[in-house]
C-alpha positions in Angstrom: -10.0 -14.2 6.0 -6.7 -13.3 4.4 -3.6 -11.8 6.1 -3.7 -8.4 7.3 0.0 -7.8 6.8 3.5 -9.1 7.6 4.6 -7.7 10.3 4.4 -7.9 14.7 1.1 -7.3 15.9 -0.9 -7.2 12.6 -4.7 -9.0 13.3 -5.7 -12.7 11.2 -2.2 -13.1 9.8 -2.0 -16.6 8.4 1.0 -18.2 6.8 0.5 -16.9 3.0 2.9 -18.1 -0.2 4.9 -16.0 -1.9 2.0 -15.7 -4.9 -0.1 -14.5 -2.2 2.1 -11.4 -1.6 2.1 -7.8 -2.7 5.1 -5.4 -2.9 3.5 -1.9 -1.3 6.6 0.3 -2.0 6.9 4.2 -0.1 8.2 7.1 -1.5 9.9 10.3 0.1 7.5 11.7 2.9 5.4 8.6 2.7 8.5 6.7 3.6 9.5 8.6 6.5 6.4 8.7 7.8 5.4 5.4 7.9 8.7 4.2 8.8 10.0 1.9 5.9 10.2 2.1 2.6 8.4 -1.4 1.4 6.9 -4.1 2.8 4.9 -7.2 1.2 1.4 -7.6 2.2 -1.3 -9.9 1.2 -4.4 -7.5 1.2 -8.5 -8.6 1.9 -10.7 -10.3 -1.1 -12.7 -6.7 -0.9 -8.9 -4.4 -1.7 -9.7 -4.0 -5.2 -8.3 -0.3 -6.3 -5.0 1.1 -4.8 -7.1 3.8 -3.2 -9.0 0.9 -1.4 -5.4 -0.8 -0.5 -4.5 2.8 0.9 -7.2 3.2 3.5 -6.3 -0.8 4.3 -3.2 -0.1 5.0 -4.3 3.4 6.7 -6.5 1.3 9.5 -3.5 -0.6 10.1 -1.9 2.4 12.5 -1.6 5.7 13.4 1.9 6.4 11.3 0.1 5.2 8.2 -3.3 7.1 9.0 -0.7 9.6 9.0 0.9 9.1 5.8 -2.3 8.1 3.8 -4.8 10.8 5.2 -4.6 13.5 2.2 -4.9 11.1 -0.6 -4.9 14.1 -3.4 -1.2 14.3 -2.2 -0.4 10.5 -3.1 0.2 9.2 -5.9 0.7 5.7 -7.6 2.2 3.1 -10.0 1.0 -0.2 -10.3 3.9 -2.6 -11.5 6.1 0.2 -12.8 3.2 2.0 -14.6 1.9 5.2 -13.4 -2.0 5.0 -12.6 -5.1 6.4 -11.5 -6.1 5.7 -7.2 -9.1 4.0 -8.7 -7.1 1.5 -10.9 -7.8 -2.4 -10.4 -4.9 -3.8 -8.2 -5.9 -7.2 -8.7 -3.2 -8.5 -10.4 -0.6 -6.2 -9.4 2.6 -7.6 -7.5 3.6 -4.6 -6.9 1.8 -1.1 -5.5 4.2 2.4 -4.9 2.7 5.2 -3.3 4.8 8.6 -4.0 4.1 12.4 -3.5 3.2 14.1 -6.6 6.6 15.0 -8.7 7.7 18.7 -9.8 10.8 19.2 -12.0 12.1 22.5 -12.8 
Protein backbone atom coordinates (compact mmCIF):
# COMPACT_ATOMS: atom_id res chain seq x y z
CA UNK A 1 0.00 0.00 0.00
CA UNK A 2 1.40 3.48 -0.67
CA UNK A 3 1.87 6.33 1.89
CA UNK A 4 -0.98 7.97 3.38
CA UNK A 5 0.80 11.29 3.82
CA UNK A 6 3.93 13.01 5.31
CA UNK A 7 3.16 13.99 8.32
CA UNK A 8 2.84 12.61 12.51
CA UNK A 9 0.36 10.19 12.94
CA UNK A 10 -0.64 9.48 9.27
CA UNK A 11 -1.52 5.40 8.83
CA UNK A 12 0.99 2.88 6.21
CA UNK A 13 3.52 5.69 5.67
CA UNK A 14 6.51 4.12 4.05
CA UNK A 15 9.70 5.85 3.18
CA UNK A 16 8.67 7.25 -0.54
CA UNK A 17 11.31 9.09 -3.15
CA UNK A 18 10.99 12.31 -4.14
CA UNK A 19 9.23 11.08 -7.71
CA UNK A 20 6.84 9.46 -5.48
CA UNK A 21 5.60 12.80 -4.10
CA UNK A 22 2.80 15.29 -4.87
CA UNK A 23 2.68 19.01 -4.07
CA UNK A 24 -1.20 19.48 -2.62
CA UNK A 25 -1.00 23.34 -2.30
CA UNK A 26 -4.05 25.44 -0.09
CA UNK A 27 -5.52 28.49 -0.84
CA UNK A 28 -7.19 31.29 1.41
CA UNK A 29 -9.92 29.59 3.62
CA UNK A 30 -8.73 26.26 2.61
CA UNK A 31 -5.38 27.19 4.15
CA UNK A 32 -6.58 28.39 7.30
CA UNK A 33 -8.59 25.78 7.78
CA UNK A 34 -6.51 23.01 7.42
CA UNK A 35 -3.75 24.58 8.94
CA UNK A 36 -0.90 24.94 6.31
CA UNK A 37 -0.64 26.08 3.15
CA UNK A 38 1.20 22.86 1.23
CA UNK A 39 2.30 19.71 1.95
CA UNK A 40 3.75 16.79 -0.36
CA UNK A 41 1.86 13.64 -0.24
CA UNK A 42 2.14 10.47 -2.09
CA UNK A 43 -1.61 9.48 -2.65
CA UNK A 44 -3.19 5.54 -3.05
CA UNK A 45 -2.97 3.60 -6.69
CA UNK A 46 -7.08 4.20 -6.66
CA UNK A 47 -6.58 8.63 -6.29
CA UNK A 48 -7.05 9.19 -9.84
CA UNK A 49 -9.10 12.72 -10.18
CA UNK A 50 -8.37 15.70 -7.86
CA UNK A 51 -11.91 15.26 -6.55
CA UNK A 52 -10.86 11.69 -5.52
CA UNK A 53 -7.41 13.19 -3.97
CA UNK A 54 -9.86 15.69 -2.01
CA UNK A 55 -11.98 13.14 -0.20
CA UNK A 56 -8.33 11.33 0.44
CA UNK A 57 -7.09 13.87 1.96
CA UNK A 58 -10.67 14.70 3.64
CA UNK A 59 -10.59 11.08 5.62
CA UNK A 60 -7.32 12.06 6.78
CA UNK A 61 -8.86 14.50 9.72
CA UNK A 62 -11.42 16.43 10.94
CA UNK A 63 -9.77 20.10 9.90
CA UNK A 64 -9.65 18.76 6.33
CA UNK A 65 -13.17 17.13 6.43
CA UNK A 66 -13.67 20.55 7.26
CA UNK A 67 -12.07 22.30 4.55
CA UNK A 68 -13.05 19.78 1.77
CA UNK A 69 -16.80 19.15 2.77
CA UNK A 70 -18.51 21.64 0.16
CA UNK A 71 -16.63 20.67 -2.84
CA UNK A 72 -18.74 23.15 -5.26
CA UNK A 73 -16.85 25.79 -3.19
CA UNK A 74 -13.18 24.38 -4.21
CA UNK A 75 -11.65 24.73 -6.88
CA UNK A 76 -8.37 23.43 -8.68
CA UNK A 77 -5.26 23.68 -10.86
CA UNK A 78 -3.28 20.88 -11.76
CA UNK A 79 0.45 21.97 -12.44
CA UNK A 80 -0.36 25.62 -12.86
CA UNK A 81 -3.40 24.88 -15.21
CA UNK A 82 -6.84 25.49 -14.04
CA UNK A 83 -9.08 22.21 -14.26
CA UNK A 84 -12.16 20.45 -13.84
CA UNK A 85 -12.46 18.19 -10.02
CA UNK A 86 -12.76 15.25 -12.31
CA UNK A 87 -9.45 15.87 -14.14
CA UNK A 88 -6.80 12.90 -14.18
CA UNK A 89 -4.11 13.69 -11.55
CA UNK A 90 -1.98 10.98 -12.54
CA UNK A 91 0.84 12.69 -13.63
CA UNK A 92 0.45 15.78 -11.81
CA UNK A 93 3.36 16.91 -9.36
CA UNK A 94 1.54 19.35 -8.22
CA UNK A 95 -2.42 19.74 -7.01
CA UNK A 96 -3.88 23.48 -5.54
CA UNK A 97 -7.16 23.67 -4.15
CA UNK A 98 -8.59 27.42 -3.93
CA UNK A 99 -12.02 29.01 -3.35
CA UNK A 100 -13.68 30.11 -6.37
CA UNK A 101 -12.16 33.78 -7.55
CA UNK A 102 -14.38 37.10 -7.99
CA UNK A 103 -12.82 40.32 -9.30
CA UNK A 104 -14.50 43.50 -9.45
Amino acid sequence: MRAQALFCGAPDVRPVGEDDLMQVLYFAWLRERIGHGSERVSPPEDVRTARELAAWLAARDERSAEAFRDLSAVRVAIDQEQAELDAPIAEASEVAFFPPVTGG
